[in-house]
MIDOSE-1310 file (N, C-alpha, C; in nm, 2 decimals, decimal comma, always signed):
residues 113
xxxx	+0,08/-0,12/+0,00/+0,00/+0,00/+0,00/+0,09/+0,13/+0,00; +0,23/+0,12/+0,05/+0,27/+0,21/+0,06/+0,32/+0,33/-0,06; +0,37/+0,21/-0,16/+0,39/+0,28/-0,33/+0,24/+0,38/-0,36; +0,14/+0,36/-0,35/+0,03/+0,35/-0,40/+0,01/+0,48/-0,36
xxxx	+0,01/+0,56/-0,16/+0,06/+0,65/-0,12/+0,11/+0,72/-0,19; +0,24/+0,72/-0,14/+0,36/+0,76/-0,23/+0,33/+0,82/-0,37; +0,27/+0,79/-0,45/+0,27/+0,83/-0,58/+0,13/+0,92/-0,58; +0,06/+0,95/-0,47/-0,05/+1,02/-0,51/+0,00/+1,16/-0,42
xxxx	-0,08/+1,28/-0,52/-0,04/+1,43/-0,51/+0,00/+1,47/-0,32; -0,08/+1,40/-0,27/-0,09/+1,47/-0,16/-0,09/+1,35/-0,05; -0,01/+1,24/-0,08/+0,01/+1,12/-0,05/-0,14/+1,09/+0,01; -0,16/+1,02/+0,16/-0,31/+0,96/+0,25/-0,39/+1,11/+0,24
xxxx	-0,38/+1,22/+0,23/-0,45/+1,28/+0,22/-0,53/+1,32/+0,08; -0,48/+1,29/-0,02/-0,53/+1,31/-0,13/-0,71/+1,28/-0,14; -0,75/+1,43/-0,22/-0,89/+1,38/-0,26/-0,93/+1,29/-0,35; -0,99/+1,21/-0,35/-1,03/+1,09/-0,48/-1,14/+1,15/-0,54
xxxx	-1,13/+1,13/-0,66/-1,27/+1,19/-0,75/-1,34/+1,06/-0,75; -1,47/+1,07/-0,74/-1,61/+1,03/-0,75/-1,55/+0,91/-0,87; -1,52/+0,93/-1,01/-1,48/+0,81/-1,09/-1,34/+0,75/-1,07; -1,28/+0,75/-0,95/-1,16/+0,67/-0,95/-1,07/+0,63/-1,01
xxxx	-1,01/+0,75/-1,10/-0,99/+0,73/-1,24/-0,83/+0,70/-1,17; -0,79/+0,78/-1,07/-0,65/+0,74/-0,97/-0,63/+0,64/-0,94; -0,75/+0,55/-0,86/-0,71/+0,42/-0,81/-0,81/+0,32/-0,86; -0,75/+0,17/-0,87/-0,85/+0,07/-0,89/-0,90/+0,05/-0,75
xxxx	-1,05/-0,04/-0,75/-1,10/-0,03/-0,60/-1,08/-0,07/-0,50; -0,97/-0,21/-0,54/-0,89/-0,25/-0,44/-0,83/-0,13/-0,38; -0,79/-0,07/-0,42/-0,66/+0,07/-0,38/-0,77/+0,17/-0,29; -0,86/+0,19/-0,37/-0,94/+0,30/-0,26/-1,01/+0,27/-0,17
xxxx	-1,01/+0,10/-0,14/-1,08/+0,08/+0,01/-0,96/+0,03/+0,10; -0,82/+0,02/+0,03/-0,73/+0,00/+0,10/-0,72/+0,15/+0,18; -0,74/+0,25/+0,09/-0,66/+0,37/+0,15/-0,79/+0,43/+0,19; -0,88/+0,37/+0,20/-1,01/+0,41/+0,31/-1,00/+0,39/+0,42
xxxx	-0,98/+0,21/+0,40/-0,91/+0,18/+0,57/-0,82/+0,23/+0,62; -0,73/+0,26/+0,54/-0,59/+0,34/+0,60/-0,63/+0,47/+0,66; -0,67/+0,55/+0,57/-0,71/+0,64/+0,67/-0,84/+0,65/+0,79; -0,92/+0,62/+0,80/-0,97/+0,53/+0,92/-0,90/+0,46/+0,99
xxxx	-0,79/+0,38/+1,00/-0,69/+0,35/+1,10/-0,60/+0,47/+1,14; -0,56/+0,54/+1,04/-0,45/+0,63/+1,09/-0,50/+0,71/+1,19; -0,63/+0,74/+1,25/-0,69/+0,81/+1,33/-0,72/+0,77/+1,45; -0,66/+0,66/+1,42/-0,67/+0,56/+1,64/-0,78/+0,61/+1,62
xxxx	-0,91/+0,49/+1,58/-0,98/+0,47/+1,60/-1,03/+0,36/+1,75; -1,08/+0,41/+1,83/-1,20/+0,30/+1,94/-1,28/+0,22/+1,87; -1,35/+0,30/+1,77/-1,45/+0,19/+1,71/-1,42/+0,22/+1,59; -1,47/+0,09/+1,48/-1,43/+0,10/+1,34/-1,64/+0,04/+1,33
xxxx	-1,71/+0,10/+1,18/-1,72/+0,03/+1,12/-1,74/+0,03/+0,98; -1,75/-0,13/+0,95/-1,70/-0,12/+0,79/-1,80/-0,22/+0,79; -1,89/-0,17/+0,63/-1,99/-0,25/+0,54/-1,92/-0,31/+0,45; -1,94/-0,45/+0,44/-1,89/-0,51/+0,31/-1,74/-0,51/+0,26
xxxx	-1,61/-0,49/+0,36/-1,51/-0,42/+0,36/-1,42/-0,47/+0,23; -1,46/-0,64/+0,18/-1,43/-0,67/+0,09/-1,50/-0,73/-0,04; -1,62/-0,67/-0,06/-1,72/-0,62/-0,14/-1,62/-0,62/-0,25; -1,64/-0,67/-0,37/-1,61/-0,64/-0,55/-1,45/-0,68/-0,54
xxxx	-1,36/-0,75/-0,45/-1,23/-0,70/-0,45/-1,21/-0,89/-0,49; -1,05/-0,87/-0,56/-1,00/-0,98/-0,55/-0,93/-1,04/-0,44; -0,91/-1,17/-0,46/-0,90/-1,26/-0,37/-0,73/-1,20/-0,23; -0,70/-1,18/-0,33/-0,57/-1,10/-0,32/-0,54/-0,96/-0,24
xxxx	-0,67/-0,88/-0,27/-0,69/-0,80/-0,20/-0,77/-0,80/-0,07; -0,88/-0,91/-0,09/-0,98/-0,97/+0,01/-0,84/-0,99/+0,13; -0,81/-1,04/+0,09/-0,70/-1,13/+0,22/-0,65/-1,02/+0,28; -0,53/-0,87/+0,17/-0,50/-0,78/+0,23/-0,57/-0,67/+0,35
xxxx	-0,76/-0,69/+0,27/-0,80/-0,61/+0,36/-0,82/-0,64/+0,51; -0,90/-0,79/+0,52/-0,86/-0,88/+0,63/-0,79/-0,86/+0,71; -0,62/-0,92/+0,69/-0,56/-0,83/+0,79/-0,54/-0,73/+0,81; -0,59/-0,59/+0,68/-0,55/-0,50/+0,83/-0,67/-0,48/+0,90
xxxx	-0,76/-0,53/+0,87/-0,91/-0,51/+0,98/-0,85/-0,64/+1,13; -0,74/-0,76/+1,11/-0,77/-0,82/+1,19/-0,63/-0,73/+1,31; -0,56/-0,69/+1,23/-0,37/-0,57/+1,25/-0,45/-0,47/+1,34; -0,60/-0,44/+1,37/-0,59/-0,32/+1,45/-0,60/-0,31/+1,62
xxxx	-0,57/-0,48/+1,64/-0,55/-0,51/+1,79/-0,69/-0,55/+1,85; -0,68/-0,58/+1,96/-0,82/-0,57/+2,02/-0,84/-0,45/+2,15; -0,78/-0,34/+2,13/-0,81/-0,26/+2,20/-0,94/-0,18/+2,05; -0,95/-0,20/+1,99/-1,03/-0,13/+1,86/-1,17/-0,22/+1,90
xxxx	-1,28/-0,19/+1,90/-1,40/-0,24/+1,84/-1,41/-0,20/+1,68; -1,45/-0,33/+1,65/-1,51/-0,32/+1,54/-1,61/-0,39/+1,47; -1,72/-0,30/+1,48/-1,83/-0,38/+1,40/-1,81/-0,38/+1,23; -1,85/-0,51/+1,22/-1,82/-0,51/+0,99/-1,95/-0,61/+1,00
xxxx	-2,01/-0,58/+0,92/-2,10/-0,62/+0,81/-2,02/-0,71/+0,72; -2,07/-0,90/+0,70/-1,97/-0,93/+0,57/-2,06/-1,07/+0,53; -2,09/-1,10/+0,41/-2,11/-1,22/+0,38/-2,05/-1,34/+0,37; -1,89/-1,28/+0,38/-1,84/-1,35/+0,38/-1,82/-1,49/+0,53
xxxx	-1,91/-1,57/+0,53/-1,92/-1,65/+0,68/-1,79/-1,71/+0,70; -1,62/-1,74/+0,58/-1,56/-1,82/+0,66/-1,48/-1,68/+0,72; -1,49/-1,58/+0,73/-1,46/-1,50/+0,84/-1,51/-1,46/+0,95; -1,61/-1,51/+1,02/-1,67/-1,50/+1,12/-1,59/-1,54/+1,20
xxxx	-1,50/-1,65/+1,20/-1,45/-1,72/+1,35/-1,34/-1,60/+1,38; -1,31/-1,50/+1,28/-1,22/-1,40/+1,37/-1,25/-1,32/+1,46; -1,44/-1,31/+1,47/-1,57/-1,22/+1,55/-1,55/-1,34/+1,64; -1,56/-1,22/+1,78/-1,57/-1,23/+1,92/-1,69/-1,26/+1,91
xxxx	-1,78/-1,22/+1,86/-1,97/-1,24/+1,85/-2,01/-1,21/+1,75; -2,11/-1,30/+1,70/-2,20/-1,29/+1,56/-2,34/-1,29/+1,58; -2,36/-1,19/+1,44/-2,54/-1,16/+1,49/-2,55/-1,18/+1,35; -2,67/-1,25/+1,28/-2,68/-1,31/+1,16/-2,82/-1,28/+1,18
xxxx	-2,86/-1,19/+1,03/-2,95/-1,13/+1,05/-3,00/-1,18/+0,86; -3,16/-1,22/+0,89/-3,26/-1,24/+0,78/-3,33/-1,15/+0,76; -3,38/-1,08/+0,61/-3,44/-1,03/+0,58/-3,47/-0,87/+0,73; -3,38/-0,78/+0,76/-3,36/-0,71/+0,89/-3,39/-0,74/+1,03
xxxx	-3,39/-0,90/+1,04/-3,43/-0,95/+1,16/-3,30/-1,06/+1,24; -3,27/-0,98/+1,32/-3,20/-1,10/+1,41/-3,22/-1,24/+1,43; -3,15/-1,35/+1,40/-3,21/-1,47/+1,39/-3,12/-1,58/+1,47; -2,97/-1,51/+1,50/-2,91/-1,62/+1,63/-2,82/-1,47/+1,61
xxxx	-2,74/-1,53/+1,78/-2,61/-1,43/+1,81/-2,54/-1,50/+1,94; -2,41/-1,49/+1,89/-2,35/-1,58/+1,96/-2,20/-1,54/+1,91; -2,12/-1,63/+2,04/-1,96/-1,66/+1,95/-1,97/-1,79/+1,81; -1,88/-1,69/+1,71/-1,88/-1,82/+1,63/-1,86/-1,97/+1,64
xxxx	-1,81/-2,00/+1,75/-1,78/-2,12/+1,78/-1,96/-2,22/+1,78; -2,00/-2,13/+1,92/-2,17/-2,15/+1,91/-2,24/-2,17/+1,80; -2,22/-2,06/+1,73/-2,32/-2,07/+1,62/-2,26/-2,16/+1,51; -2,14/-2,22/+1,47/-2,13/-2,31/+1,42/-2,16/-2,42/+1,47
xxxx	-2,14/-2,46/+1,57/-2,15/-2,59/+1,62/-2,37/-2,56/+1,63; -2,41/-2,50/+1,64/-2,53/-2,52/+1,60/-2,57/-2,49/+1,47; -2,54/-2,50/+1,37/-2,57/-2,48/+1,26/-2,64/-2,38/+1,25; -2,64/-2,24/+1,31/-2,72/-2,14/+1,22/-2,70/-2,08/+1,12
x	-2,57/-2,08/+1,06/-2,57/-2,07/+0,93/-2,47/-2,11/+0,84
């Protein structure tokens, strides 16, 4: 991530235009999180954090959402279920309705989802 910085006008502060003509999307949710972390964050949250990305990128964003320690809360939104076992607690929600919540461990060993 760091080249990627580096090469933009105004390095993590740079504005991004609306068509992303600067970065591919991997790049601009990397340096979304980035800056969101750079802010000693308490609480983080992130929808869909690896939403449209490749596999490659999927993994990078991962750790740095898993790199922010456990002094951070963070709630994320992900469909992704084989990341759940890195959640302290899971709330799996149908059609806007809560339907189990638990530690992953729990809720796999009961099959809710």
């Amino acid at each position: 991530m760091k080249p990627i910085i580096r090469d933009l006008p105004k390095g993590i502060q740079t504005v991004l235009h609306k068509s992303g003509e600067e970065l591919s999307g991997g790049e601009r949710k990397r340096l979304a999180l980035l800056r969101a972390i750079g802010s000693n964050p308490n609480l983080i949250i992130l929808d869909e954090p690896t939403a449209g990305l490749d596999p490659s990128n999927q993994e990078t964003v991962w750790n740095m959402i898993e790199g922010l320690g456990r002094d951070v809360t963070r709630i994320v939104a992900t469909h992704d279920v084989e990341k759940v076992i890195l959640a302290d607690r899971v709330v799996i929600m149908r059609e806007g309705s809560i339907i189990a919540c638990g530690s992953p461990e729990k809720l796999i060993n009961s099959h809710s989802f």
